[in-house]
N, CA, C and O atoms as a MOPAC input file, in Angstrom:
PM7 MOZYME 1SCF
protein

 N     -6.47400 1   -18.66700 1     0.41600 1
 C     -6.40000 1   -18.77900 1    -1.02300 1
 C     -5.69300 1   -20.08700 1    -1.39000 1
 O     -4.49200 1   -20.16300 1    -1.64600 1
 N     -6.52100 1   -21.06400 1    -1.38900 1
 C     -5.88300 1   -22.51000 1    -1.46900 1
 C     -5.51000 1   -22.34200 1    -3.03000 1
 O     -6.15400 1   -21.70500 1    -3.86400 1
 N     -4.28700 1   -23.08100 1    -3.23000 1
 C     -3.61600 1   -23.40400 1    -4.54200 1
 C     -3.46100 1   -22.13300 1    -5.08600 1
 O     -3.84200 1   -22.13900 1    -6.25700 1
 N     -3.13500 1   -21.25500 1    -4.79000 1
 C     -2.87300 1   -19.53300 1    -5.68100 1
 C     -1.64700 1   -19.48000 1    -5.33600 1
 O     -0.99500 1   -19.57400 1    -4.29600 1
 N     -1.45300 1   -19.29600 1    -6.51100 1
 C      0.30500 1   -18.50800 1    -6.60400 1
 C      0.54500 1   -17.60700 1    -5.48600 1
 O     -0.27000 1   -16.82600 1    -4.99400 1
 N      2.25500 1   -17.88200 1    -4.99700 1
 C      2.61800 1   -16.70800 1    -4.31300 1
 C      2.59300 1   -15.41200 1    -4.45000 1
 O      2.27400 1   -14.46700 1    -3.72900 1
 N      3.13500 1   -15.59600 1    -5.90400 1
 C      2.49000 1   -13.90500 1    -6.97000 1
 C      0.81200 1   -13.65200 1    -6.67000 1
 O      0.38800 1   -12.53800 1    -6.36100 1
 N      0.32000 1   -14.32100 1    -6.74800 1
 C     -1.35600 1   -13.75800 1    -6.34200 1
 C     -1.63900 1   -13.92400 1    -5.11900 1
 O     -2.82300 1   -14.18900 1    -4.91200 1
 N     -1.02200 1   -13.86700 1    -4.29400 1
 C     -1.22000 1   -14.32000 1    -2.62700 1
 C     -0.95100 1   -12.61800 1    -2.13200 1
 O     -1.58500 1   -11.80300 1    -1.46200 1
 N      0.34700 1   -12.62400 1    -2.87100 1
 C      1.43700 1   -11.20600 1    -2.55400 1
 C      0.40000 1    -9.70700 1    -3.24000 1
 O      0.02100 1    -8.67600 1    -2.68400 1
 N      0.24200 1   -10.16300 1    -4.48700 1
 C     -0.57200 1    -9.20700 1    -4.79000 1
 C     -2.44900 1    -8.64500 1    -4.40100 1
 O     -3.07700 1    -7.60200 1    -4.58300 1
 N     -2.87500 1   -10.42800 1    -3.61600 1
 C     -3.99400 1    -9.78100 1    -3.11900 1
 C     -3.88200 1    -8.77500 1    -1.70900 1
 O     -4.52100 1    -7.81700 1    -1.27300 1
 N     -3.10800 1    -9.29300 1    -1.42400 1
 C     -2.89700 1    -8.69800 1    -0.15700 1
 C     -2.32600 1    -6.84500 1     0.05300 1
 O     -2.41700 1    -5.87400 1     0.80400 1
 N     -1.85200 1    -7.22000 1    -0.95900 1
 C     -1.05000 1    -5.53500 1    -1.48600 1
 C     -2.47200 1    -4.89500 1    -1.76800 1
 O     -2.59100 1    -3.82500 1    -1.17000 1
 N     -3.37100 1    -5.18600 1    -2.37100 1
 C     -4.46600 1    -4.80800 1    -2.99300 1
 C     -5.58100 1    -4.22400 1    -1.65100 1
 O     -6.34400 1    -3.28600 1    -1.42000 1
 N     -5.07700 1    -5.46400 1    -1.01600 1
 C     -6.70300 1    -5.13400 1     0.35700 1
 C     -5.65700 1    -4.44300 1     1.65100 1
 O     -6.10700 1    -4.17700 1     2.76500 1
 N     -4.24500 1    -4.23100 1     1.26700 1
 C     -3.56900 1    -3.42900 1     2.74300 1
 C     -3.35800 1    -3.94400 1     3.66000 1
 O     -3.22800 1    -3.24700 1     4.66700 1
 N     -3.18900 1    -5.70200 1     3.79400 1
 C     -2.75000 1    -6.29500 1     4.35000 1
 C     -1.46800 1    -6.91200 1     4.50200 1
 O     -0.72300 1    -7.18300 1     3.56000 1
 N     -1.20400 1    -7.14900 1     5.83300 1
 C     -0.01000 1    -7.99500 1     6.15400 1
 C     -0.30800 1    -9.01600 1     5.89300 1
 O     -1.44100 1    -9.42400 1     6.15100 1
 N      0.63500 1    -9.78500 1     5.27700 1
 C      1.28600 1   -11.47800 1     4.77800 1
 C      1.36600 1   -12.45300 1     5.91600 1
 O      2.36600 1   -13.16700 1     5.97100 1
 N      0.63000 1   -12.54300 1     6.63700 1
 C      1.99100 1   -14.09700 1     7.61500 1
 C      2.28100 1   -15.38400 1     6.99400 1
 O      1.53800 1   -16.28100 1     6.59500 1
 N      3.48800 1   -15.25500 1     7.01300 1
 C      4.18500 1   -17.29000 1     6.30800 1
 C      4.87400 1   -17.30600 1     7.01100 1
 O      5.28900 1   -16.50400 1     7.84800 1
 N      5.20400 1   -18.83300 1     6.57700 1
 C      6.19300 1   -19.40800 1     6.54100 1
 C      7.03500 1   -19.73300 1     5.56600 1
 O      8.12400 1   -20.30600 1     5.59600 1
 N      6.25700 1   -19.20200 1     4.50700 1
 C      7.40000 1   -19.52000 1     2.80300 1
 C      8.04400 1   -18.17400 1     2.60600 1
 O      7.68700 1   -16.99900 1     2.69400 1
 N      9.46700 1   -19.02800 1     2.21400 1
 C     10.49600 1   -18.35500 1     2.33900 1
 C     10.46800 1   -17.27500 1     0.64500 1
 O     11.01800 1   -16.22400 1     0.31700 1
 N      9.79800 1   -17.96000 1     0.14700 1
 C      9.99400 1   -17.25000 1    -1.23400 1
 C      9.04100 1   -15.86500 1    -1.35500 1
 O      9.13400 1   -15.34700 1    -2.46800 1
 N      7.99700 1   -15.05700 1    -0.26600 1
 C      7.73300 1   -14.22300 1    -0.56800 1
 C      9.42900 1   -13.02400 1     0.00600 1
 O      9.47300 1   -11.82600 1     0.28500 1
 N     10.02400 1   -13.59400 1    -0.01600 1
 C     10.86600 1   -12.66200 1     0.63000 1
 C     12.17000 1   -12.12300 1    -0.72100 1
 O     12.76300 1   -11.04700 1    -0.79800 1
 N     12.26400 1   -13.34400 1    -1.63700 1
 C     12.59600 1   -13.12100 1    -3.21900 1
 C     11.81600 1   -11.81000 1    -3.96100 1
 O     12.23000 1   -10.79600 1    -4.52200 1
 N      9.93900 1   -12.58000 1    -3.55600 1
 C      9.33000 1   -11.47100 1    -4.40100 1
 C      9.23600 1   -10.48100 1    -3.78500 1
 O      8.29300 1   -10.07100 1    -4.46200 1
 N      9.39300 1    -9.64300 1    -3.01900 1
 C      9.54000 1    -8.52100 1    -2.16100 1
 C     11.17900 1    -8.01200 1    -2.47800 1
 O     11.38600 1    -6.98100 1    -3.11800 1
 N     12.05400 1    -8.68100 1    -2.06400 1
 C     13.53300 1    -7.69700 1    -2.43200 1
 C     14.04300 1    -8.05200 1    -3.88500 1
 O     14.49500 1    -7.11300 1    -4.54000 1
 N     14.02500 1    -8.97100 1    -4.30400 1
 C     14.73800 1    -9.46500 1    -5.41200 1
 C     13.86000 1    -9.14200 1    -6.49100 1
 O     14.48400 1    -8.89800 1    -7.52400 1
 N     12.86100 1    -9.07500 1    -6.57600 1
 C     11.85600 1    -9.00100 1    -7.50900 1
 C     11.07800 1    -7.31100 1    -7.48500 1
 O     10.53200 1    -6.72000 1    -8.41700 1
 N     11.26200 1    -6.92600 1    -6.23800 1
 C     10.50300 1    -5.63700 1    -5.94100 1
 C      9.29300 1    -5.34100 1    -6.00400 1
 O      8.92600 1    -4.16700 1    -6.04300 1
 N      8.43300 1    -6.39900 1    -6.02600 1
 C      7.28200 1    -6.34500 1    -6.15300 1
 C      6.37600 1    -5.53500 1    -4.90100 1
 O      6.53200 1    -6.14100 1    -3.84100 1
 N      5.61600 1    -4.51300 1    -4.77900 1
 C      4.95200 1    -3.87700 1    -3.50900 1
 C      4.18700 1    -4.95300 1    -3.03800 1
 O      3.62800 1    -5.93200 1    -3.53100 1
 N      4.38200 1    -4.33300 1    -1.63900 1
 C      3.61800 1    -5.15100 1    -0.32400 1
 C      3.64800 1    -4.26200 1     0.50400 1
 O      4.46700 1    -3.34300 1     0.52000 1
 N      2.62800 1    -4.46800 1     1.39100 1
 C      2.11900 1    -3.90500 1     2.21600 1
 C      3.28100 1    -4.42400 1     3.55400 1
 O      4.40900 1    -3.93300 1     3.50500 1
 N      3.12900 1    -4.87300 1     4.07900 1
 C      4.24000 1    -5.86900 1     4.92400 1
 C      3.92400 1    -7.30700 1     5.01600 1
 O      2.81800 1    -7.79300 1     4.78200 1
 N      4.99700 1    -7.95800 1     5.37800 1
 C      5.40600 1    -9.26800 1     5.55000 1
 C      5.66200 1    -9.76900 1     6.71500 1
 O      6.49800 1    -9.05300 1     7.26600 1
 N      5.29300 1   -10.82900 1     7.50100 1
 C      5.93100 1   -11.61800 1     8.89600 1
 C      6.41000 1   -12.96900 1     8.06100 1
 O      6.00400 1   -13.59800 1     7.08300 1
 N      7.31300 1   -13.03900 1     8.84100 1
 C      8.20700 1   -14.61400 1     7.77600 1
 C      8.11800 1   -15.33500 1     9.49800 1
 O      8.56300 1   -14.70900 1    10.46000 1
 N      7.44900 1   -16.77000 1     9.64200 1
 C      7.49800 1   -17.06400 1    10.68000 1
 C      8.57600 1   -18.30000 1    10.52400 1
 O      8.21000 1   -19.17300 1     9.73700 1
 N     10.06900 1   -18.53400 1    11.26800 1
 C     10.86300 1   -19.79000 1    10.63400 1
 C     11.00100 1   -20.28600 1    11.95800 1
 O     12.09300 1   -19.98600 1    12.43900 1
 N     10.13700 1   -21.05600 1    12.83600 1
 C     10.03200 1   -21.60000 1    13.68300 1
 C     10.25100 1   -22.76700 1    13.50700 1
 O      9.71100 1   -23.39700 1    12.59700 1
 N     11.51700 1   -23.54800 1    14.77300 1
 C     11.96100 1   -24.62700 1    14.90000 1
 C     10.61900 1   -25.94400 1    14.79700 1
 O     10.47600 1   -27.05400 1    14.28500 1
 N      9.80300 1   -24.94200 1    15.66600 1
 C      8.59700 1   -26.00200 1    16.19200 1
 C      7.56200 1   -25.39500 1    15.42500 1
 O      6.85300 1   -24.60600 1    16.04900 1
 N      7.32000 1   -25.56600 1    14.28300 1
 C      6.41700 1   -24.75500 1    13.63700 1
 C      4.69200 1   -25.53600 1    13.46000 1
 O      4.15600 1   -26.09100 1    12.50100 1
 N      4.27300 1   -25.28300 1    14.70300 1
 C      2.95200 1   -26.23800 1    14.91200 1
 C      2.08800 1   -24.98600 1    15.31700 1
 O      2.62500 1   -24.19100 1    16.08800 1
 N      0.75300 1   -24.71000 1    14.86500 1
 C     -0.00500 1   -24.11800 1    14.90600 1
 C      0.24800 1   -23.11900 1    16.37700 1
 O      0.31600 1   -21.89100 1    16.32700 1
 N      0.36900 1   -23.95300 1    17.69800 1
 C      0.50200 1   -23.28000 1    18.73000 1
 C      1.46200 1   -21.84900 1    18.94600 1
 O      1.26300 1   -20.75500 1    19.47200 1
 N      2.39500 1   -22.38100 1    18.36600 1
 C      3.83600 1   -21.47800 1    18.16500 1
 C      3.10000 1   -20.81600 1    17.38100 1
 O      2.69200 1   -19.77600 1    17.89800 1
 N      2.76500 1   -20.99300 1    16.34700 1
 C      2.82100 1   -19.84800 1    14.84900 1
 C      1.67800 1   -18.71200 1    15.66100 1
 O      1.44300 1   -17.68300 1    15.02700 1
 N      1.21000 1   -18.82500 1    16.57600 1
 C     -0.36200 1   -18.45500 1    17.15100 1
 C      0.57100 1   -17.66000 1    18.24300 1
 O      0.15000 1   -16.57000 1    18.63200 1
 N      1.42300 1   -17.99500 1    18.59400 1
 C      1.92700 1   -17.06300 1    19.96800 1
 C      2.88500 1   -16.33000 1    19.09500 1
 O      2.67300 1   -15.12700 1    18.94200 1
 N      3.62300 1   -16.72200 1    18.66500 1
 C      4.87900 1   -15.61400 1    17.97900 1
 C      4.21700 1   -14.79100 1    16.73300 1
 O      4.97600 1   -13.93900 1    16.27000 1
 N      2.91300 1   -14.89600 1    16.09600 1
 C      2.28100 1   -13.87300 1    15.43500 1
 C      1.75000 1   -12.85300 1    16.46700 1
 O      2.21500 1   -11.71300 1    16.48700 1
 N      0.87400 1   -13.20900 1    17.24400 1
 C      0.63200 1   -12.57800 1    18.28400 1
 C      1.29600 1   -11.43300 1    19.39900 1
 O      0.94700 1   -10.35700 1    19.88600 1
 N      2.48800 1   -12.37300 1    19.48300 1
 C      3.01500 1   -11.46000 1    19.93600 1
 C      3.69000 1   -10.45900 1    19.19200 1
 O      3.62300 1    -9.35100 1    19.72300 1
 N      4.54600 1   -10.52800 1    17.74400 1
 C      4.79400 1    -9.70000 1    16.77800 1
 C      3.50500 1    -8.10600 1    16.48100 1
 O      3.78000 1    -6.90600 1    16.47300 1
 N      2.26200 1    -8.74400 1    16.29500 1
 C      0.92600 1    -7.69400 1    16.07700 1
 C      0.96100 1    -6.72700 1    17.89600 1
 O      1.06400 1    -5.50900 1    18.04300 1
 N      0.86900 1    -7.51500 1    18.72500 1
 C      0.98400 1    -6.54000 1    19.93300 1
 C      2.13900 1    -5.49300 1    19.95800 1
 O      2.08100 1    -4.27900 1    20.15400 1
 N      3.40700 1    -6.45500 1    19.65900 1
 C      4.48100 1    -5.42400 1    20.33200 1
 C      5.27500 1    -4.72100 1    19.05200 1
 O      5.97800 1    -3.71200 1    19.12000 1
 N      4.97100 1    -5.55100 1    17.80500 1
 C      5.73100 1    -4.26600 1    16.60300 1
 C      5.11600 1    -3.87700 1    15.58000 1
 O      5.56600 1    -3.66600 1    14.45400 1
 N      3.36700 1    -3.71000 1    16.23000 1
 C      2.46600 1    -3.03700 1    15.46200 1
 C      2.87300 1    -2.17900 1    14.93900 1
 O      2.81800 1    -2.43900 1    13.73700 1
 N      3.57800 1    -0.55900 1    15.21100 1
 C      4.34100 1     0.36900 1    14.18300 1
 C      5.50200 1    -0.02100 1    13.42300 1
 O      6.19900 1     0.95900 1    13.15700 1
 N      5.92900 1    -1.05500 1    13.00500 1
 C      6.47100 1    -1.59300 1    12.06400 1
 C      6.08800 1    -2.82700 1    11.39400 1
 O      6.93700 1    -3.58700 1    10.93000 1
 N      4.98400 1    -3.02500 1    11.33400 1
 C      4.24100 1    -3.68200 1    10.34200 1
 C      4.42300 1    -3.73100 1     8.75200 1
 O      4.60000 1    -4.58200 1     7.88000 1
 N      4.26400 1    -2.20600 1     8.87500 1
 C      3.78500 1    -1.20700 1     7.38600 1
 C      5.03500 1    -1.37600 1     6.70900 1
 O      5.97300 1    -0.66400 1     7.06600 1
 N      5.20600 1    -2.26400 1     5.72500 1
 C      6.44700 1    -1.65800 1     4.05700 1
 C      7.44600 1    -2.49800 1     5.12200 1
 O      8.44300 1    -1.79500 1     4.95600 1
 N      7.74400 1    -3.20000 1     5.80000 1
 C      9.07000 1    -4.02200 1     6.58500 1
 C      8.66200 1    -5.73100 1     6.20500 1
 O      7.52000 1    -6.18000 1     6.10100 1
 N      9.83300 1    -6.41800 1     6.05700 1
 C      9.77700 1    -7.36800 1     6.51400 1
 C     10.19000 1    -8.24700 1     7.75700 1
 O     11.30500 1    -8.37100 1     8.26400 1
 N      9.09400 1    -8.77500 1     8.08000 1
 C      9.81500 1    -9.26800 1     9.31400 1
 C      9.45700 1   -10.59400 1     9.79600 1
 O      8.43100 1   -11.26300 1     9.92900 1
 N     11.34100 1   -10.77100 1    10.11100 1
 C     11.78700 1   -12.28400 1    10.07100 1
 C     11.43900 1   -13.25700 1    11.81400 1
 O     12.17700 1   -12.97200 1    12.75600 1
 N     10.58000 1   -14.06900 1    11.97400 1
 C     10.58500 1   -14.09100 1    13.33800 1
 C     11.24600 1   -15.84500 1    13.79400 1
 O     10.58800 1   -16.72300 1    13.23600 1
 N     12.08400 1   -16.23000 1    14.44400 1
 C     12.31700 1   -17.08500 1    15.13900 1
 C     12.58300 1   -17.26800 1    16.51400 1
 O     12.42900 1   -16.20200 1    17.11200 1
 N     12.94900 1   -18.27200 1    17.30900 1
 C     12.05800 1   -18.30700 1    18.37700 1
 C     13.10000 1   -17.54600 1    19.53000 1
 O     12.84600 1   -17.32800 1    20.71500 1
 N     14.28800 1   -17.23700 1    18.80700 1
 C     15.67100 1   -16.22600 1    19.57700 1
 C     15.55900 1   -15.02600 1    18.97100 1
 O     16.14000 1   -14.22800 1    19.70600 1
 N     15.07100 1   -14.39500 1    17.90700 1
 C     15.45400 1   -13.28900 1    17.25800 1
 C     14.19900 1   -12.80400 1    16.23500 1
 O     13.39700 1   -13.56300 1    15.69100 1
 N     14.24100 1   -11.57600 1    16.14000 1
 C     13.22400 1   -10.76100 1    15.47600 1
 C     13.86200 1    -9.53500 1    15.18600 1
 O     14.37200 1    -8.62000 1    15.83300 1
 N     13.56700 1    -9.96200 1    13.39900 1
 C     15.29200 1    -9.14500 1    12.46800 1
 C     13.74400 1    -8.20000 1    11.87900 1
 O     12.78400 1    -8.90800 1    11.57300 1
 N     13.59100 1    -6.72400 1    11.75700 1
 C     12.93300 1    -6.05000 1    11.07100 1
 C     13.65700 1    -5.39500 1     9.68400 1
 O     14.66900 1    -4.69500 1     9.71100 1
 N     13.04700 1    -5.70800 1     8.69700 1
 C     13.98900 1    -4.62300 1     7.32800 1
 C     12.81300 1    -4.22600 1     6.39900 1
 O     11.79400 1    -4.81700 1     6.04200 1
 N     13.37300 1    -2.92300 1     6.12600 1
 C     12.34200 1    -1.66600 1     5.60600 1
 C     12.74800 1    -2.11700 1     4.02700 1
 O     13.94300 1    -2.29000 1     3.78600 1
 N     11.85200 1    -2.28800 1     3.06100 1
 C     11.86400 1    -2.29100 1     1.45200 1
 C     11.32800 1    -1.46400 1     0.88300 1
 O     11.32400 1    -1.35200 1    -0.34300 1
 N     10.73500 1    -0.67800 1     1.73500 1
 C     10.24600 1     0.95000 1     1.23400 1
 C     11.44100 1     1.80300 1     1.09300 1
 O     11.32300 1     2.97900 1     0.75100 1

């Protein structure tokens, strides 16, 4: 969704039951601060944030914390993977 608001990024996705992957930090405002529903969120804040990385640390997030996908956000860098429930 080239050039669409984060608000319409957040809300298509809520709409079709999908997970979010970014790197912008501001769906994480509209999710706690704002309360807006989502389905879930991956926040990717990688040092080396070049396609390769973003491709292995999504990847590996969907394999190994597929049951916490749903209503969590989750924060991934390249030491730590913080999960938090907004449901």
């Amino acid at each position: 969704m080239p050039k669409a608001l984060d608000i319409e990024i957040l809300n298509y996705a809520e709409k079709e039951n999908r997970i979010l992957i970014t790197n912008d930090k501001d769906f994480g405002e509209l999710v706690f601060r704002l309360k807006m529903p989502s389905s879930g969120v991956i926040l990717l804040r990688l040092n080396k944030n070049i396609p390769i990385n973003r491709i292995k640390y999504a990847t590996y997030i969907l394999e190994n914390f597929s049951d916490k996908l749903k209503y969590n956000f989750i924060v991934v860098t390249e030491g730590k993977i913080r999960v938090r429930s907004f449901k």
